[in-house]
C-alpha positions as CSV (number, residue, x, y, z in Angstrom):
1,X,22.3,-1.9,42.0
2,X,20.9,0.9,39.7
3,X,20.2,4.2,41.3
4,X,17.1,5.0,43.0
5,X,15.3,7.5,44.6
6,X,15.4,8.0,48.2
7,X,13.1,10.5,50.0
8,X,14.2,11.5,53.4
9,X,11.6,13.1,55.6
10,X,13.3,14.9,59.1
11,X,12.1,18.2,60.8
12,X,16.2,19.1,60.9
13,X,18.6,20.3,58.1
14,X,21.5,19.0,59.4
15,X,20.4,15.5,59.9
16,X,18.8,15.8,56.3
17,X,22.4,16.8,54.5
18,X,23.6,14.2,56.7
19,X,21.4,11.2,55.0
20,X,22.2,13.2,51.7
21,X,25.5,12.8,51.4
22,X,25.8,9.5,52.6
23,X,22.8,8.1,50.3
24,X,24.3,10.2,47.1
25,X,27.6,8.4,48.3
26,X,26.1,5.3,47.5
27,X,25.0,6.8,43.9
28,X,20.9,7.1,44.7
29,X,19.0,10.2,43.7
30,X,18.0,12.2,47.1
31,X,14.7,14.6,47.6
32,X,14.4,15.8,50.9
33,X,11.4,16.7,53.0
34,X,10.9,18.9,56.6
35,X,7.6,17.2,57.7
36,X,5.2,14.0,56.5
37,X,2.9,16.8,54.6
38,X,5.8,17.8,52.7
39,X,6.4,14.3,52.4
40,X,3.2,13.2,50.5
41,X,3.0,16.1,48.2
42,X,6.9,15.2,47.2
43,X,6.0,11.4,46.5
44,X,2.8,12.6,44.5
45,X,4.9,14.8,42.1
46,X,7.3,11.5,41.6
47,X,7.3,7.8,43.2
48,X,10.2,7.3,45.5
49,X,11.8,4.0,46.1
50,X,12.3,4.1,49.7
51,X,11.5,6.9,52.6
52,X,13.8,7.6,55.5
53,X,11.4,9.4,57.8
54,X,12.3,10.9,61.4
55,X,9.8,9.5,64.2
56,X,8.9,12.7,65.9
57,X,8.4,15.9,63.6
58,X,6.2,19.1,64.1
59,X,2.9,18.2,62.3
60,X,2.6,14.9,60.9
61,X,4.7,12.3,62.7
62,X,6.4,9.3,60.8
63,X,4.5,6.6,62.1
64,X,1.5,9.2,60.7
65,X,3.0,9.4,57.4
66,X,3.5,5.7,57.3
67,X,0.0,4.9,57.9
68,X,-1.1,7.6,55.2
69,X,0.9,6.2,52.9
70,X,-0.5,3.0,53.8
71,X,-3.9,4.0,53.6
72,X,-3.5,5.3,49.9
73,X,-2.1,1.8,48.6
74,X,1.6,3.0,48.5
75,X,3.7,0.1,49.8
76,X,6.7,2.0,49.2
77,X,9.2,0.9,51.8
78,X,10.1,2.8,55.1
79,X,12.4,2.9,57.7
80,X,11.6,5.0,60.6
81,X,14.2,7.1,62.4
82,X,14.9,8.8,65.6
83,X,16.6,9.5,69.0
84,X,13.9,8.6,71.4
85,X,13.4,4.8,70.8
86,X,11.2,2.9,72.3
87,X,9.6,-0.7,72.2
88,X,6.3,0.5,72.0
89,X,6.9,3.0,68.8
90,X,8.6,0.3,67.5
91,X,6.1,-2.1,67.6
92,X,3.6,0.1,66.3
93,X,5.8,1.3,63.4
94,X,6.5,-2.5,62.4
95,X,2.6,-3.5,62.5
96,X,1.9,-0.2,60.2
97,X,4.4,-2.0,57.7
98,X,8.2,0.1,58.4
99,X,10.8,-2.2,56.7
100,X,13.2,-1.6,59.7
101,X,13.4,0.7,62.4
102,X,16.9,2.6,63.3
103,X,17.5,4.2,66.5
104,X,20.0,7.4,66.7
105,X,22.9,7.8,67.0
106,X,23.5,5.3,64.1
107,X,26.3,3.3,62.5
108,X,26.9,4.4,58.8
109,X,27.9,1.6,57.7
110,X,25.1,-0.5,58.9
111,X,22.5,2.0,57.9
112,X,24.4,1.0,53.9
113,X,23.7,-2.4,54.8
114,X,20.1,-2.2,55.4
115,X,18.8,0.4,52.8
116,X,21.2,-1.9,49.9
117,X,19.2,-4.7,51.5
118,X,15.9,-2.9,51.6
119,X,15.7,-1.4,48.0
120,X,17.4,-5.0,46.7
121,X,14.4,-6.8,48.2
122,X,11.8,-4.4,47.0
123,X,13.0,-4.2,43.9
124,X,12.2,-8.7,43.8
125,X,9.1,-7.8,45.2
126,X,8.2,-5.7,42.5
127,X,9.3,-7.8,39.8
128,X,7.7,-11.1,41.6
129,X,4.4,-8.9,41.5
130,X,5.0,-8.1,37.8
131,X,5.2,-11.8,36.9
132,X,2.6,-13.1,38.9
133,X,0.3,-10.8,37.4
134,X,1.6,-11.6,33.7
135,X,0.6,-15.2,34.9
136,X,-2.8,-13.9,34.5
137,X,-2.7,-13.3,30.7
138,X,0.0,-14.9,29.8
139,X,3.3,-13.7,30.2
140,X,4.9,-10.7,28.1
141,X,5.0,-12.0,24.7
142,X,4.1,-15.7,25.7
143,X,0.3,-16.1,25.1
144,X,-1.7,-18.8,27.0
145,X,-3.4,-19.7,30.2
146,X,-3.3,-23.1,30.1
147,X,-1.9,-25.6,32.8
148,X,1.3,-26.7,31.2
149,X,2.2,-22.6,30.5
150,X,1.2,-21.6,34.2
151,X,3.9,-24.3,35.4
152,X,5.9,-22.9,33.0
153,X,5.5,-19.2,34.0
154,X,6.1,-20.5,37.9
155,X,9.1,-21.8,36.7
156,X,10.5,-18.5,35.4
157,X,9.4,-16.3,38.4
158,X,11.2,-19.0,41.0
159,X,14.5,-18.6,38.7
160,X,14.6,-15.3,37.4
161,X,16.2,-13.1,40.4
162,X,19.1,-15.2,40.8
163,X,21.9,-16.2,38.9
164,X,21.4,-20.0,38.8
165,X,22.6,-21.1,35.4
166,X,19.2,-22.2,33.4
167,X,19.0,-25.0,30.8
168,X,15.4,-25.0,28.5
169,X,14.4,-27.6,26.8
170,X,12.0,-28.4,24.3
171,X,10.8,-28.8,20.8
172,X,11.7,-26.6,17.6
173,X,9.2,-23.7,17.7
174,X,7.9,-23.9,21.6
175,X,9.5,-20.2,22.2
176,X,12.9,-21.3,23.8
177,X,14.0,-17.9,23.2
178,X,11.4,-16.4,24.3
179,X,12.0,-18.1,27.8
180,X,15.2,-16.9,27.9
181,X,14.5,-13.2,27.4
182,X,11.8,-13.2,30.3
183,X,14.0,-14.8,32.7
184,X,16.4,-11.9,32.1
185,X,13.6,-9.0,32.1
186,X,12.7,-10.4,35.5
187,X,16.3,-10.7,37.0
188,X,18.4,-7.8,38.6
189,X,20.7,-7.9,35.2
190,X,18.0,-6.6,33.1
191,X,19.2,-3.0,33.1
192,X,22.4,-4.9,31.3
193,X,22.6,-6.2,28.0
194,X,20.5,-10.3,27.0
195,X,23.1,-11.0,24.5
196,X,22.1,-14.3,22.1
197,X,24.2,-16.8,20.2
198,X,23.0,-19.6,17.9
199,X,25.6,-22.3,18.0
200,X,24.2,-24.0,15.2
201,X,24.0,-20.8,12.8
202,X,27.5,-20.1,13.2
203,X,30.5,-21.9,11.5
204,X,32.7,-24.0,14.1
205,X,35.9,-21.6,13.5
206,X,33.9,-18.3,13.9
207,X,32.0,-19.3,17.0
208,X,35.2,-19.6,19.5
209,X,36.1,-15.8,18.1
210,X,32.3,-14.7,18.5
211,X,31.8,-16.1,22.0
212,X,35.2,-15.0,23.6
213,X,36.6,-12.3,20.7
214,X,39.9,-11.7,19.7
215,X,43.0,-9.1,19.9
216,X,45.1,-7.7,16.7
217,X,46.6,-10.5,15.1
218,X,44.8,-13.4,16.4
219,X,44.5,-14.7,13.0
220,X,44.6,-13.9,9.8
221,X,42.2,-10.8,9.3
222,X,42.1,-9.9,12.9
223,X,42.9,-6.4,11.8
224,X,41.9,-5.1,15.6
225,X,40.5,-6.0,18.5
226,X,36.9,-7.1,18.9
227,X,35.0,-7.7,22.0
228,X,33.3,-11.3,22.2
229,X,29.8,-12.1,23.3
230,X,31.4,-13.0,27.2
231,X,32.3,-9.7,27.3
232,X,29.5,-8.3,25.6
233,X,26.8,-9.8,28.4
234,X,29.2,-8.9,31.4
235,X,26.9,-8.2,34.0
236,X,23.7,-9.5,31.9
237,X,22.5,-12.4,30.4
238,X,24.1,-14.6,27.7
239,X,21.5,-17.1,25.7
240,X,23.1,-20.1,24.1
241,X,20.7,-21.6,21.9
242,X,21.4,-24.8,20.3
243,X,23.4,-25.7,22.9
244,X,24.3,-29.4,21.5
245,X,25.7,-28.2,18.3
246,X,28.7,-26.1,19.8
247,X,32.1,-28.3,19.1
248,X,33.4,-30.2,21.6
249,X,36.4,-28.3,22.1
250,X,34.8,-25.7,22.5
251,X,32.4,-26.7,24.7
252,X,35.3,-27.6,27.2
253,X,36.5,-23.8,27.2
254,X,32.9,-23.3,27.9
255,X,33.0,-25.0,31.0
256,X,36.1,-23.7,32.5
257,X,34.3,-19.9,32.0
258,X,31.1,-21.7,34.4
259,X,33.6,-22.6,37.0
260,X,36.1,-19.9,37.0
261,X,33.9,-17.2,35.7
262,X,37.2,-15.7,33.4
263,X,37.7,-15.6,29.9
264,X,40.6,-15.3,27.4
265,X,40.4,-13.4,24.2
266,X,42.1,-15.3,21.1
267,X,45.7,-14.6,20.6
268,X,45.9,-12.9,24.1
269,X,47.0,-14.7,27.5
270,X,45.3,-12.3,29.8
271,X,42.7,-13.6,32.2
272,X,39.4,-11.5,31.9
273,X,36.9,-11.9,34.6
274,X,33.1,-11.7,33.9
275,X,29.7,-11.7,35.6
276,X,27.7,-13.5,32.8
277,X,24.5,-15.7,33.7
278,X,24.2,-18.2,31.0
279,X,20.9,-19.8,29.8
280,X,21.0,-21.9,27.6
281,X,18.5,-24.0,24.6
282,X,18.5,-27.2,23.0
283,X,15.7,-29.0,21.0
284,X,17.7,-32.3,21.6
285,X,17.4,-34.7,24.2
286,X,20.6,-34.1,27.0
287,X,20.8,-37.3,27.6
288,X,20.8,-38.1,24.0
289,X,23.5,-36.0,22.8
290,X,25.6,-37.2,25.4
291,X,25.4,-40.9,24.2
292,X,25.7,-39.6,20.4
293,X,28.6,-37.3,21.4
294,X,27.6,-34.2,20.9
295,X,27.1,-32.9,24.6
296,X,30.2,-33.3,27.6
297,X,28.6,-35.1,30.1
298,X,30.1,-32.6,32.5
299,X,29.3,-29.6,30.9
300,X,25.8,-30.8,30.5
301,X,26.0,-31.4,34.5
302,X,26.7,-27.9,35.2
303,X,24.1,-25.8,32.8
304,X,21.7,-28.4,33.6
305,X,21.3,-26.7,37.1
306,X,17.5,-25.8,36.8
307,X,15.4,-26.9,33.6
308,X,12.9,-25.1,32.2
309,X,10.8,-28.0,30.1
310,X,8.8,-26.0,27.1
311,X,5.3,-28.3,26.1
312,X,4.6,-29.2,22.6
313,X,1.7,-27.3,21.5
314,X,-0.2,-30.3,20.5
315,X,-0.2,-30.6,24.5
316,X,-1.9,-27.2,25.4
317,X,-4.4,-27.2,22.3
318,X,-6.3,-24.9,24.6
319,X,-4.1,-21.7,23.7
320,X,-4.5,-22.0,21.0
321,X,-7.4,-19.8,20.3
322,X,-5.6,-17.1,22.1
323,X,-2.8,-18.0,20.0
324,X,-4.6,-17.5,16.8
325,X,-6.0,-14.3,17.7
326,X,-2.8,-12.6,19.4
327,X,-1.4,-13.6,15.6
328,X,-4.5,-12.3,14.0
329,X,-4.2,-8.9,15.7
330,X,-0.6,-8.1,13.6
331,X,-2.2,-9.0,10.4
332,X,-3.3,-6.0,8.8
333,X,-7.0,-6.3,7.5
334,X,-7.7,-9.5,9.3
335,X,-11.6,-10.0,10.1
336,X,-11.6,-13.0,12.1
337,X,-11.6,-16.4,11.8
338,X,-14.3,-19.1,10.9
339,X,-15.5,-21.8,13.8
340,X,-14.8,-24.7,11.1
341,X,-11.3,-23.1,10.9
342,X,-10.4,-23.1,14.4
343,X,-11.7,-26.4,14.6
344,X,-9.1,-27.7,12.3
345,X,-6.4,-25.6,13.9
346,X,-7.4,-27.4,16.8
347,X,-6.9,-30.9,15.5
348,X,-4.1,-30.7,13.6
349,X,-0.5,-32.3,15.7
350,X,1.6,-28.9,15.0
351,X,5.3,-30.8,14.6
352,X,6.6,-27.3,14.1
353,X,4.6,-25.7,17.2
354,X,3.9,-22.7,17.7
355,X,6.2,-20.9,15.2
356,X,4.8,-22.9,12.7
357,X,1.0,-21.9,14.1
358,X,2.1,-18.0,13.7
359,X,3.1,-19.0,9.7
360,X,0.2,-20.4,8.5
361,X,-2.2,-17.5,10.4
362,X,0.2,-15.2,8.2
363,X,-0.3,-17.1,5.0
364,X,-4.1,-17.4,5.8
365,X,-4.5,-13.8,6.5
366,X,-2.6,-13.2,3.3
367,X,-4.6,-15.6,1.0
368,X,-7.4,-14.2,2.6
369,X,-7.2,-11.0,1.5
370,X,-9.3,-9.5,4.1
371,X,-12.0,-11.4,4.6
372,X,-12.8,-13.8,7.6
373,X,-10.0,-17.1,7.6
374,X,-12.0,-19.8,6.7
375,X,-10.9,-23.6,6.3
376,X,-9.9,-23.0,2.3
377,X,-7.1,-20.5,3.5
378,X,-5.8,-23.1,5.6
379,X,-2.9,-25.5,4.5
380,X,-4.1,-29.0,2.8
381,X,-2.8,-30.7,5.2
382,X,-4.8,-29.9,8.2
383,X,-7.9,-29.5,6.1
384,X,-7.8,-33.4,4.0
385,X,-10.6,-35.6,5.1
386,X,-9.9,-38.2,7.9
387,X,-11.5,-40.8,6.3
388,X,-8.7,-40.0,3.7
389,X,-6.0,-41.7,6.6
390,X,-8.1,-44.5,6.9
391,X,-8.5,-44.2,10.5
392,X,-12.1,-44.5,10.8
393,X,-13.1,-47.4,13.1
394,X,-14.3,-50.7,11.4
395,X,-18.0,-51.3,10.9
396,X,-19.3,-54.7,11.0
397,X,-16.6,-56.3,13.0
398,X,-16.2,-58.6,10.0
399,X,-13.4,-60.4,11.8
400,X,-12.4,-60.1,15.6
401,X,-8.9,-61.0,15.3
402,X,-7.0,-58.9,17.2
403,X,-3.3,-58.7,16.4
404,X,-4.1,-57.6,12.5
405,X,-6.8,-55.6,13.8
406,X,-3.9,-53.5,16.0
407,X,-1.4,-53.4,12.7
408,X,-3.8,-52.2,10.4
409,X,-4.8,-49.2,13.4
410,X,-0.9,-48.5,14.0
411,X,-0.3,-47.9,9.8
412,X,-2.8,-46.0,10.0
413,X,-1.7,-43.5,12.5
414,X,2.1,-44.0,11.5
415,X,1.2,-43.0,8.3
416,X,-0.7,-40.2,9.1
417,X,2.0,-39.3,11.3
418,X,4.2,-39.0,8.6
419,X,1.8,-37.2,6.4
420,X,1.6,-34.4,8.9
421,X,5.5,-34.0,9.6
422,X,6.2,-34.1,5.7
423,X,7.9,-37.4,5.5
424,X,10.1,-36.3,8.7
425,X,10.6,-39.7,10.7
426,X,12.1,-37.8,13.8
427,X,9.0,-35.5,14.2
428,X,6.3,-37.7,13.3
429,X,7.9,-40.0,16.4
430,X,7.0,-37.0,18.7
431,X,3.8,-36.6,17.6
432,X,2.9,-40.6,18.2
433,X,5.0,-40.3,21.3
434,X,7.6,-43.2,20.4
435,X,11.2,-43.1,19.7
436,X,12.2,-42.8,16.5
437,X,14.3,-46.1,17.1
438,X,10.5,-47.6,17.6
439,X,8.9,-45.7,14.9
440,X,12.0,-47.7,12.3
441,X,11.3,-50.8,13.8
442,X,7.4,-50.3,13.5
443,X,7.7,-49.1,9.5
444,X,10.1,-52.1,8.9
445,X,7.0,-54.4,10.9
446,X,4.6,-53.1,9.1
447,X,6.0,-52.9,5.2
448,X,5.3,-49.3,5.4
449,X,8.8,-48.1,4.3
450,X,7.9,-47.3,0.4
């Protein structure tokens, strides 16, 4: 744990340098005070993490600095001290909200215990606090209030202050990374490094040398030792996006780092142990991969320990008004948007989410030039009549036979399907919600495949 700073309130020098030493022992900052008046002018020149006050003290007592402090809104956490316990003081110093209440003489080593303990659970409070009142706006640099985020945002404030290894899922473009950096802002390693790695933008023989690094000689060009990403994240956070695309091989070394938390650097046989949380990102399906070979069943088993599900966009259509104007608000110049453009925002299926959302607000503020976004900024795609698809609803009823009635309906949407993802079968699938094995057999039904 980082250092903090401890404010220790007692009427007596000695027993002050006593607390001094021992706290500065365990690497805090220390400011010392001889009464609870001296007490609250020290916290209003600078917040401390935690107060050590004596019980009984000439002018204010601590059980009468603990309900000032109370009564101002500070929650900072105290533990009252002092040689004349009793159960009625410490009743009454419990119900004014003391975190513990230690009776002198006291055991060093169990006084460690319970300030470690204190300031550790604090410090969760503080950042539980922080992320349920993100929840309220959105979260950092998510934006969105909607249902399927707030799950999502519940999600990362149950995870985050362990170091349960997290696997998120989701489409290209729903802020996978994003995930993963708020889950390590919000966890006690955020004071160390959130180190990232794209296994799919890295060649297969560079990735083993990036991930675990290398010593002189390793291989040809090794002209000196380099530090991999393992080591890099020791005590933090490493992301692994594109989880599915890492080599087998290598995804078995992988898995022996999970379950012996150790590493080897290439061309070197020396164990190296490290305290890495891993969370890591794959657009895939698991389950998928597995059967295609491109996931170890195992391996999948152990990352998959809690999963963080990201929604398509095109299921929380109600961001995205928020959306457009958290994007509009880096455009230099931008005035605004039209209700006819928003409109069509709103409608269109989004197979590229919300990274593709933030593009065309860029291109639209830039075609724009400064003037309100209106529906001619926007791409042609999202703009091009529906009656253009053909999925207008028959008028006349001409014929009520019903299975060519269903064919003609389901060409219709395929085809706009495929209109929307450019001609991409896997993403127009997702938007019609079928597998792309059903969307094959449905284009080979239907004579669609031109």
């Amino acid at each position: 744990m980082s250092s903090q700073r401890v404010l220790v309130v007692d009427d007596e020098t000695k027993m002050q340098r006593v607390l001094e030493i021992m706290l500065q022992r365990m690497g805090h900052e220390v400011v010392c005070a001889g009464n609870g008046e001296e007490a609250l002018l020290a916290i209003r020149q600078a917040p401390a993490d935690l107060v050590i006050s004596d019980l009984r003290m000439s002018g204010m007592s601590g059980t009468e600095l603990l309900k000032s402090l109370r009564e101002q809104g500070n929650d900072v956490p105290v533990i009252i001290m002092t040689a004349y316990g009793t159960i009625e003081s410490a009743v009454e110093a419990m119900k004014l909200g003391a975190c513990d209440y230690i009776v002198r003489p006291f055991d060093v080593d169990a006084l460690e215990i319970a300030i470690t303990r204190i300031l550790t659970e604090s410090r969760m409070r503080r950042q539980n606090d922080f992320l349920r009142n993100e929840v309220e706006k959105g979260w950092g640099d998510f934006i969105g209030n909607s249902q399927p985020m707030q799950h999502v945002y519940d999600m990362i404030r149950q995870v985050a202050p362990g170091k349960t290894t997290v696997l998120i899922s989701g489409e290209t473009g729903t802020g996978k990374e994003l995930v993963a950096r708020a889950l390590h802002r919000a966890s006690p390693r955020s004071e160390a490094l959130f180190v990232p790695i794209n296994c799919a933008a890295i060649p297969e023989e560079i990735l083993e040398s990036e991930l675990f690094g290398y010593v002189k000689g390793a291989f040809t060009g090794a002209i000196k030792d380099r530090v991999g990403k393992f080591e890099l994240a020791d005590g933090g956070t490493l992301f692994l996006d594109e989880l599915t695309e890492m080599p087998i091989a290598l995804q078995a070394k992988l898995l022996r780092v999970l379950q012996e938390n150790v590493i080897e650097r290439l061309g070197s046989n020396r164990l190296i142990p490290v305290d890495v949380r891993i969370v890591a990102a794959t657009n895939r399906d698991p389950r998928q991969a597995i059967s295609d070979g491109r996931l170890r069943e195992d391996l999948y088993y152990r990352i998959n320990v809690f999963n963080i599900d990201l929604p398509p966009l095109r299921q929380r259509r109600e961001d995205i008004p928020a959306l457009v104007h958290g994007f509009l608000g880096h455009q230099a110049g931008a005035r605004g948007i039209s209700a006819a453009a928003m409109r069509c925002l709103q409608d269109y299926g989004w197979p590229g989410n919300v990274r593709e959302l933030q593009n065309v607000i860029e291109r639209a503020a830039v075609l724009g030039r400064g003037e309100e976004i209106d529906v001619r900024h926007l791409p042609l795609e999202m703009t091009a009549d529906r009656a253009d698809a053909g999925i207008s609803p028959p008028v006349g009823f001409a014929s009520l036979e019903l299975t060519p009635a269903v064919d003609r309906l389901e060409a219709a949407m395929i085809t706009e399907a495929l209109k929307r993802s450019g001609n991409n079968k896997s993403k127009a699938a997702r938007l019609l919600d079928i597998s792309e094995r059903a969307l094959w057999y449905k284009l080979k039904k239907l004579d669609l495949q031109g």
